[in-house]
N, C-alpha and C positions, 0 to 999 in steps of 0.2 A: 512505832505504832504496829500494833497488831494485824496480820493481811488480814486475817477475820474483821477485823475493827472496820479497815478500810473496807472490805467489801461493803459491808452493811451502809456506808457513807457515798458507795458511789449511786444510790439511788439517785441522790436530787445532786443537783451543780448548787456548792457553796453553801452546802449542810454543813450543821455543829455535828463533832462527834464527839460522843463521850466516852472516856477507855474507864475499865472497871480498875486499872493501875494506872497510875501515872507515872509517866516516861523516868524513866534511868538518872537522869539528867539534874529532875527539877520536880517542883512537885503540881503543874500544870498537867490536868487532866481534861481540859477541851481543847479541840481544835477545829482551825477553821481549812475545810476543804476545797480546793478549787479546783476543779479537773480540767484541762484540753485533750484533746483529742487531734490527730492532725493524721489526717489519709493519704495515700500516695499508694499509684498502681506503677506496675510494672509488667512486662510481658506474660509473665505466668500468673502469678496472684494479685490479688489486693492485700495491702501490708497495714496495719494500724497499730499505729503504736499511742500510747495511752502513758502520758503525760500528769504524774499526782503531786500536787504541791501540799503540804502538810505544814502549816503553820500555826504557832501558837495561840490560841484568842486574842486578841485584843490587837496580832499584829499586823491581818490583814490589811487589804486596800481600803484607803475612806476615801470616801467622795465628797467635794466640798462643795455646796451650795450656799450661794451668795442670793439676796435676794431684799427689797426695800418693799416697805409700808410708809403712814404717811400718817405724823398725829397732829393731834389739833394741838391750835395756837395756844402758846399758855399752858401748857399741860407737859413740859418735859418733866417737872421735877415730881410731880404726882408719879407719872411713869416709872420714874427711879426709885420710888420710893414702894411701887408696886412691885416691881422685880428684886428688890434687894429683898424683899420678902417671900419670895415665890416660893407658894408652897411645898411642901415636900414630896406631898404625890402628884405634883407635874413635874419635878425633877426627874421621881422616878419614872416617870411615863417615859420621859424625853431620853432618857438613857436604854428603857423596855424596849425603844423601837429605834432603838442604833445610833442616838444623835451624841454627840460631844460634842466640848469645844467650841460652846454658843457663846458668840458674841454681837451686841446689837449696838451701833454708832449711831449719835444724830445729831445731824445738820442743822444749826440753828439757824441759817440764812432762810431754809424751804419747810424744815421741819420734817424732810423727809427723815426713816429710820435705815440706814443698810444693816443686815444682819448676815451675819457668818457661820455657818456650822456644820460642823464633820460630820457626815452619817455612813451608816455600812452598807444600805437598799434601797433606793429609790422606793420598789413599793412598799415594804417596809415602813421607811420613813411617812409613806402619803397617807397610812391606815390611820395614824397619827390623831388626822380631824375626824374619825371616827369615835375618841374616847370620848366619855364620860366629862372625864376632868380637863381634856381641852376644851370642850364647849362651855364650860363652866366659868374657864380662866377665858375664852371668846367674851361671854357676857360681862366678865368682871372688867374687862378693859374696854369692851365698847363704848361709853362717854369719856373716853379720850382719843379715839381711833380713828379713823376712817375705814369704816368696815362694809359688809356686802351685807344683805339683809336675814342671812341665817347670822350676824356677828360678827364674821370670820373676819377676820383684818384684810382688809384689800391687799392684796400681795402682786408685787412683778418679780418672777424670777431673774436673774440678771445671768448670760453668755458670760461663762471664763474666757479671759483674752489672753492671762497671761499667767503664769505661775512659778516659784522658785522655791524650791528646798535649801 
């Protein structure tokens, strides 16, 4: 990447950059940047040295959140039959605001739902129940749900305990 590129990318921490060429290599032209920073004095100066990770989109860090809802009795295979249809601009929504890799399980014993899904930003991801079309896809599924009284599905986020690659 270009220093000039980089500069312009060290504005914000874990800004997209876009190069007007794409790299040598391949034909990826965003990248995702992550900067540290790490200080250490010594008797004469302050020393800082500045730390640029440059990695291709899509290879950054994801964060996985786990998290359960809870539907009504009688109502899984409507469920299924609602998401194997999920429309295409909540797909897109849910990709716009960094998610992949949704996976939703349920427990026939309690009826609870555990859900799984990769995202890139926490706030990012929470702007989310902001859209349009989530509120839309809220009210579609609210008479099978257990939800709060704007719709929104009752959610517990669930503590990672454990994890393995």
């Amino acid at each position: 990447m270009h220093p000039i590129a980089i500069a312009k990318c060290l504005k914000n921490r874990n800004h997209i950059c876009r190069n007007k060429k794409p790299h040598k290599n391949n034909k990826i032209d965003e990248w995702f940047i992550d900067i540290q920073i790490f200080k250490y004095y010594n008797e004469s100066s302050v020393c800082i040295n500045l730390i640029l990770c440059a990695v291709p989109r899509g290879m950054e860090e994801i964060m996985i959140k786990g998290f359960t809802m809870k539907l009504n009795a009688g109502c899984e295979e409507e469920y299924e039959v609602r998401h194997n249809q999920l429309w295409p601009e909540m797909i897109d929504m849910i990709h716009e605001y960094g998610g992949k890799n949704y996976s939703i399980f349920w427990d026939k014993a309690t009826n609870v739902l555990f859900a799984y899904i990769e995202i890139e930003d926490e706030k990012k991801w929470t702007k989310t129940a902001g859209t349009k079309i989530n509120r839309k896809w809220w009210d579609y599924m609210a008479d099978i749900m257990e939800t709060n009284e704007d719709n929104s599905p009752v959610c517990v986020d669930l503590k990672p305990l454990f994890h393995l690659d």
